[in-house]
C-alpha positions in Angstrom: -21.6 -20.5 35.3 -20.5 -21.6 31.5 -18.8 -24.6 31.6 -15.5 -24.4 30.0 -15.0 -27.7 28.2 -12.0 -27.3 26.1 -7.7 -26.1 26.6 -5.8 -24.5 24.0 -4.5 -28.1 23.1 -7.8 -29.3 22.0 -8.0 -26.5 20.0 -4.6 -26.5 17.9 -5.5 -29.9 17.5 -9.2 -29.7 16.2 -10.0 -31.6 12.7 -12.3 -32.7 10.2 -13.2 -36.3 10.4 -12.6 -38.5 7.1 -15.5 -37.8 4.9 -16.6 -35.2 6.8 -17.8 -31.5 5.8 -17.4 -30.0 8.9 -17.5 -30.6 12.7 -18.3 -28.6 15.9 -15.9 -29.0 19.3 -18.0 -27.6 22.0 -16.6 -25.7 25.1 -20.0 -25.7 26.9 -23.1 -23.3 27.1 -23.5 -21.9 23.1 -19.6 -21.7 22.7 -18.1 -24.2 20.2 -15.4 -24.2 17.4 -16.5 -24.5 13.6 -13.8 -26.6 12.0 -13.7 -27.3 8.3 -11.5 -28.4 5.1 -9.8 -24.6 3.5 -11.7 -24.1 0.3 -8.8 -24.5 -2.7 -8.2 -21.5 -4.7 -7.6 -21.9 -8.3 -3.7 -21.6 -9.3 -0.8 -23.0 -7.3 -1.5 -24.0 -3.6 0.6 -22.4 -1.2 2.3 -24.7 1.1 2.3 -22.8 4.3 -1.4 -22.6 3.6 -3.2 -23.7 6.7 -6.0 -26.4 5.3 -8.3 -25.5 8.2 -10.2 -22.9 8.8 -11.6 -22.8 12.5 -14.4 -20.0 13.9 -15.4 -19.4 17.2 -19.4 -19.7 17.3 -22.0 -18.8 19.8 -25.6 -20.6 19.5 -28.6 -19.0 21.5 -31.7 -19.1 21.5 -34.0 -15.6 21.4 -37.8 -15.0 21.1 -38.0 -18.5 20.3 -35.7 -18.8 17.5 -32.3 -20.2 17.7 -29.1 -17.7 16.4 -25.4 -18.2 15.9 -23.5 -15.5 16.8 -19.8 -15.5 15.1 -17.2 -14.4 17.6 -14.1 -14.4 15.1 -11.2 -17.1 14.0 -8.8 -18.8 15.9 -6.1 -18.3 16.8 -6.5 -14.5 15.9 -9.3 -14.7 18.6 -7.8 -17.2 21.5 -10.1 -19.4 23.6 -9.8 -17.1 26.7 -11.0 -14.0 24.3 -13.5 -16.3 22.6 -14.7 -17.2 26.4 -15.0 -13.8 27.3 -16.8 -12.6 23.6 -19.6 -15.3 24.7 -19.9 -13.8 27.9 -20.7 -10.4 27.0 -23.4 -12.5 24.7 -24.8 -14.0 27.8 -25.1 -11.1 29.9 -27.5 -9.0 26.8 -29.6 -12.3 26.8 -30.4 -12.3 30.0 -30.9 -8.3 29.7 -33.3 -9.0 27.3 -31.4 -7.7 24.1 -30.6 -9.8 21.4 -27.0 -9.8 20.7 -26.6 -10.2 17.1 -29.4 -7.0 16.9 -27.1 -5.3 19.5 -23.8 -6.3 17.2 -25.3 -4.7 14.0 -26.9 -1.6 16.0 -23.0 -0.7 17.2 -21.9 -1.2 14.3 -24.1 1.1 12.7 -23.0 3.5 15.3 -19.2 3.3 14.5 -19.7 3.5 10.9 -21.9 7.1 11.8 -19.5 8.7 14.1 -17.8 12.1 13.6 -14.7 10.2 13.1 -15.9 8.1 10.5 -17.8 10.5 8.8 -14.9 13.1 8.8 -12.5 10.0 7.4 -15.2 9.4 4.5 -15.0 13.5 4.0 -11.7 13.5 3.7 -10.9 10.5 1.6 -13.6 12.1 -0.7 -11.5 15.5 -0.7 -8.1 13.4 -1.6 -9.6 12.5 -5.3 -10.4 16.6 -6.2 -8.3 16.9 -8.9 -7.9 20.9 -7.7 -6.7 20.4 -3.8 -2.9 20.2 -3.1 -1.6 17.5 -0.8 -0.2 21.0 1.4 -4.2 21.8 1.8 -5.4 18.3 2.2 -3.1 18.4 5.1 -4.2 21.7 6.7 -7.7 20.3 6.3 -6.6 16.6 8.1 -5.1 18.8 11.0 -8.2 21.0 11.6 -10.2 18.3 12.0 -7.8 16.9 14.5 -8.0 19.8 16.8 -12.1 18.2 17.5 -12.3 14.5 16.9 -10.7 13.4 20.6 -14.1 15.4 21.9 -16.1 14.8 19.2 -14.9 11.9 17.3 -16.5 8.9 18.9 -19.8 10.5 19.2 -22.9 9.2 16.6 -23.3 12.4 14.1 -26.5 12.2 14.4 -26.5 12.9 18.5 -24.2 15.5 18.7 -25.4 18.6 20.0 -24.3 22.6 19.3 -23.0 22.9 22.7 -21.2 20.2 22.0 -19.6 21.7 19.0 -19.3 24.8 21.1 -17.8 22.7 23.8 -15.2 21.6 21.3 -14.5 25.1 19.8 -13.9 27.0 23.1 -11.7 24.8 24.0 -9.7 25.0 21.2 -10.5 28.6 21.6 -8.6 28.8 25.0 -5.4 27.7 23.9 -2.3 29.9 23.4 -1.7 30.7 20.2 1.5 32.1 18.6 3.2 34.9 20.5 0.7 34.6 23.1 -2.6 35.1 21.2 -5.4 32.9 20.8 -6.6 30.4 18.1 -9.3 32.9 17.3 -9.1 32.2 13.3 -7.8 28.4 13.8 -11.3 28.2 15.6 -13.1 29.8 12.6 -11.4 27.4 10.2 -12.0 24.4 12.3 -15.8 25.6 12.7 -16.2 25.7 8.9 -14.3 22.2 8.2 -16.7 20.4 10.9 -19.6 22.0 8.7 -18.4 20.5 6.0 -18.3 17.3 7.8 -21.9 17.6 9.2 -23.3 18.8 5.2 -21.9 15.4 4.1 -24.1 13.4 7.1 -27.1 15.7 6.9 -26.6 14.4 2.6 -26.2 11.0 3.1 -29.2 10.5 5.9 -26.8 10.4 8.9 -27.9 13.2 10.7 -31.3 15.4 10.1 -29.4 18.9 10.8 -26.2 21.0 11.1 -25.7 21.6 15.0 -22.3 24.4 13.8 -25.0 26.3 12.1 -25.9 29.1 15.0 -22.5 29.0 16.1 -21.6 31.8 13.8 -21.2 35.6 15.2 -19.0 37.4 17.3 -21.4 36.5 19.8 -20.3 32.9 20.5 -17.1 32.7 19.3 -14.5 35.5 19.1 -13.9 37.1 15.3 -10.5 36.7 14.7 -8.4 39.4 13.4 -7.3 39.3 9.9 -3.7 38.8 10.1 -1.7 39.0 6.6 1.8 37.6 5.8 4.2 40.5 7.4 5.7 42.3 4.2 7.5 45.6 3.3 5.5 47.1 0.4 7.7 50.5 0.6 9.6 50.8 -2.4 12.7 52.6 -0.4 12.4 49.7 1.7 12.1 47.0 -0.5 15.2 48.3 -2.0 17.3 47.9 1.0 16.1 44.6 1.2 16.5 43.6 -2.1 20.4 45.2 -1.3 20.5 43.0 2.0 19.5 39.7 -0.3 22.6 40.5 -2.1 24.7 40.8 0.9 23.7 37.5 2.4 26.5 35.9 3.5 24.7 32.4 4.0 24.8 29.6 1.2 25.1 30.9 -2.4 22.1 29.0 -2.6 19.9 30.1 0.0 20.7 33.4 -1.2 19.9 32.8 -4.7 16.5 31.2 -3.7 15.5 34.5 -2.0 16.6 36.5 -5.1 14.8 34.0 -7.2 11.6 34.3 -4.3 11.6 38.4 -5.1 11.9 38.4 -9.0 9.5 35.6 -9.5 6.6 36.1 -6.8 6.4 32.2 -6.4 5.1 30.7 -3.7 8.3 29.4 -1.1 6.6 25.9 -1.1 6.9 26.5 -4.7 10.1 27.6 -5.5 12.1 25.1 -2.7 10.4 22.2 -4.8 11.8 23.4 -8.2 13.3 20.7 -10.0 15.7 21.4 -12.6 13.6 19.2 -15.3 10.5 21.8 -14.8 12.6 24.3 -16.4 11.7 24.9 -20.0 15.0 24.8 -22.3 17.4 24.3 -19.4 21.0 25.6 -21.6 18.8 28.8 -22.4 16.0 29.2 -19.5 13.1 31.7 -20.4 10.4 29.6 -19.0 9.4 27.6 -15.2 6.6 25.0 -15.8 5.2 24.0 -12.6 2.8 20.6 -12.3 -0.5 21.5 -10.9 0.2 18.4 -7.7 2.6 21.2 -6.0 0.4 23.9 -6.8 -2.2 25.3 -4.1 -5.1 25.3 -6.6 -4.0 22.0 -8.3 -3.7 23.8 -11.6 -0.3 23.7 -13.5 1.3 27.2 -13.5 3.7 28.8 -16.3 6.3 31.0 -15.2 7.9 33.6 -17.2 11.3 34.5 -16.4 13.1 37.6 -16.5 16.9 38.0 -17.5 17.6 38.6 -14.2 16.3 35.4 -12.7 17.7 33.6 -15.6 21.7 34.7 -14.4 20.7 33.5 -11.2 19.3 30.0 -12.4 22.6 29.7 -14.7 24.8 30.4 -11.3 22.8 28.1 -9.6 23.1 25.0 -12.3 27.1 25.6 -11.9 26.2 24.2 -8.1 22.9 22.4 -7.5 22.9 20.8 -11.2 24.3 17.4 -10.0 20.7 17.3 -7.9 16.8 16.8 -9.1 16.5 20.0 -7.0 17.5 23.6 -7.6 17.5 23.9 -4.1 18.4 20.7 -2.4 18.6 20.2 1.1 21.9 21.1 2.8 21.6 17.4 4.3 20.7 15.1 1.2 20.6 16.2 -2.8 17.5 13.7 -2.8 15.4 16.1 -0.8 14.3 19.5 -1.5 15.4 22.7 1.0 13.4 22.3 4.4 10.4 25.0 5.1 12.2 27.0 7.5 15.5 27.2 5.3 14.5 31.0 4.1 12.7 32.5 6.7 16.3 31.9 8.8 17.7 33.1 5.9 15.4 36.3 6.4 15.6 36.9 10.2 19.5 35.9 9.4 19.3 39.4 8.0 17.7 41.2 10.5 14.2 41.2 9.6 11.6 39.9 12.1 8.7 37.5 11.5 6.6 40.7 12.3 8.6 42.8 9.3 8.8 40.7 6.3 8.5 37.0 5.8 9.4 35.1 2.5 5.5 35.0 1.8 5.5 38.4 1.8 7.5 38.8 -1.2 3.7 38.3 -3.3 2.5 41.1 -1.1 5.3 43.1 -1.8 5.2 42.3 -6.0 1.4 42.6 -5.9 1.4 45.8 -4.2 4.0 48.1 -6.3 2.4 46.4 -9.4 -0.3 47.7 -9.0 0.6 50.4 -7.6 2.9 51.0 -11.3 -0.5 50.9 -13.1 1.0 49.5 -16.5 -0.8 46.1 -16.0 -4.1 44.9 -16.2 -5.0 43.8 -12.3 -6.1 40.1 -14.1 -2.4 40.1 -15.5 -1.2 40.7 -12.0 -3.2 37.8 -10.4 -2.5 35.1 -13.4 1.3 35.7 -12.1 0.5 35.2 -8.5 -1.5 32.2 -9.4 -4.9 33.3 -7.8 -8.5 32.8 -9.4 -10.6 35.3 -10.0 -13.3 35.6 -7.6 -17.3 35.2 -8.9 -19.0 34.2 -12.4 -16.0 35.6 -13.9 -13.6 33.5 -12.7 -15.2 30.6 -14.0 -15.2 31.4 -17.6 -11.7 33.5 -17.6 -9.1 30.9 -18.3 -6.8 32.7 -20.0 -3.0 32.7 -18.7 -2.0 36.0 -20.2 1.4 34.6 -21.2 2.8 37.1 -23.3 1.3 40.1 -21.0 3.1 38.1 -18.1 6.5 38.1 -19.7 6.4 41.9 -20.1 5.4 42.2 -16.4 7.9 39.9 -15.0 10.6 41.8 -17.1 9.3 45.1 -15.7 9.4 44.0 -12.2 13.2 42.8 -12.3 14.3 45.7 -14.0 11.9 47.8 -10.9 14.0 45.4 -8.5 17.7 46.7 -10.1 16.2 50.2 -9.7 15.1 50.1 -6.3 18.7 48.3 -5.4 20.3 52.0 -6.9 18.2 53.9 -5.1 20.8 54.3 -1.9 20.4 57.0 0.9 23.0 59.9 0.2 25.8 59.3 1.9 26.2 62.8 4.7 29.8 63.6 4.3 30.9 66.0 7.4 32.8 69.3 6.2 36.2 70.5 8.1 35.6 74.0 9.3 
């Protein structure tokens, strides 16, 4: 048994003889207390400074060679926890393991597992200039849906079925209006790959275990699901007529006017300060910084006349505020997310029917549907890239083009809100 030598008193009180370097106060068997003189730092000394430092030390011997194990500073680490640290050293010697080998070996192993290497992935994904903080935090959830199964596990141990393991589970829980995670699984399945690509890179792992676990055979395809949108021009109409009718905040209701003529993104347009608007006594132009943007690019915005009236109705009220759209609550903080799909179920149109997302789908659709624009026109206003090698030499941002188009879409929007059902008048006999 180790003999315990010294109390909490002896060590709070624990010097450095006159002349002295250093000096060792021994609590028995290996364990003692390394005290010397704080080494002065250049500049003004602090006076609550401690001018000690004291580490907790544990000599052994090993294979015929003495080692000193360090066991941390006191008081962060207290005799009893210093006692017990030299223990645990004790009990691998006599195992037959050397504990300063078995120190740096676990150490090794919590600097390879899943967890860390998913932090290092992540922190690597925070400095692409072209990822929004909106994705960076999709991509930080997905991952959190699989590290308490698969987070404290070496990278380089962990199996497919462990992966699969992880998945199904995931796979089992209830989704949304009672369906499963089917494309949450997919998306998590391709963020761990991206996890496991960075270990197999760096020497951390010889192989990708998510690689076979691709296929309706393992995991269930999910079912392409798109944001729920009314694309029928009669239809649209009568929603564009029920916008105009909303009987909510003049500002809610001009942020879903604004949502329809524009096409922007509603994580765009809730954000809109008032100083991103180009010219603000005469508005013709929305300059939007590529941090809020999905693709991290910065994003011009033509405006139509019509979205112009509503902007100079809106500066009559929101104009005291950063925001076009501050929250209801505080003018320091923009509208909240849920703010206009309320608004939209407020008017009697399910999640199922038409969402404020849906609002690209439904501008995307009847412009192309119109034919008057080039389709590349029609995606530079939505934002999107083009897919393939031609996306990456096609920069241009069609401003001009886009100014026609969102003209012609507004004045589409006025005639669509005309285009009532005749009224049935019944005839006396």
């Amino acid at each position: 048994m180790a003999r315990h030598l010294l109390n909490d008193a002896d060590c709070r009180a624990a010097t450095v003889p006159d002349g002295a370097k250093l000096t060792k106060v021994n609590d028995g068997d290996g364990l003692f207390l390394l005290v010397a003189p704080m080494k002065r730092h250049p500049g003004r000394p602090r006076r609550d400074a401690p001018k000690l430092t004291k580490r907790w030390r544990f000599a052994y011997r090993f294979g015929g060679r003495q080692n000193t194990l360090a066991l941390g500073d006191y008081p962060t680490v207290t005799l009893a926890v210093a006692r017990e640290k030299a223990e645990d050293a004790r009990k691998l010697r006599a195992a037959g393991k050397d504990p300063s080998a078995h120190r740096k070996v676990a150490k090794h192993a919590a600097a390879n597992t899943f967890d860390a290497v998913a932090a290092e992935w992540l922190e690597a994904q925070r400095k692409r200039p072209d990822l929004s903080e909106t994705t960076l935090g999709k991509l930080t959830w997905l991952l959190s849906l699989v590290r308490p199964r698969l987070g404290h596990l070496p990278v380089a141990e962990i199996t497919p079925m462990q992966c699969l393991d992880a998945l199904k589970h995931l796979e089992k829980r209830p989704g949304r209006h009672g369906r499963g995670r089917h494309e949450t699984v997919g998306r998590v399945r391709e963020t761990m790959r991206r996890v496991f690509k960075l270990a197999v890179n760096t020497s951390r792992a010889n192989f990708d275990p998510t690689a076979t676990l691709v296929g309706g055979d393992v995991l269930t395809r999910p079912t392409t699901q798109h944001f729920a949108a009314i694309t029928d021009p009669k239809a649209f109409g009568a929603l564009l007529r029920a916008l105009g009718d909303y009987d909510g905040s003049p500002e809610t209701r001009g942020a879903l006017q604004l949502l329809a003529l524009t096409a922007l993104r509603p994580g765009e347009l809730r954000q809109l300060r008032w100083s991103w608007i180009i010219d603000q006594d005469d508005p013709s132009t929305i300059s939007l910084p590529a941090e809020i943007m999905k693709m991290r690019r910065p994003h011009v915005v033509p405006l139509s006349k019509q979205a112009v009236a509503i902007l100079t109705e809106l500066r009559e009220l929101t104009g005291g505020s950063e925001f076009v759209f501050p929250s209801s609550r505080s003018h320091v903080r923009p509208m909240s997310e849920g703010t206009l799909g309320a608004a939209v179920r407020r008017l009697g149109y399910a999640n199922t029917e038409h969402v404020p997302h849906g609002f690209r789908s439904s501008f995307s659709t009847m412009a192309n549907e119109g034919k008057l624009f080039d389709p590349d026109i029609i995606e530079a206003a939505l934002a999107h890239d083009t897919p393939g090698v031609r996306g990456i030499y096609n920069r241009a941002t069609y401003e001009a083009e886009r100014r026609k188009l969102a003209q012609w879409w507004a004045d589409r929007c006025d005639e669509l809100k005309e285009e009532r059902p005749a009224k049935v008048v019944a005839l006396r006999a």
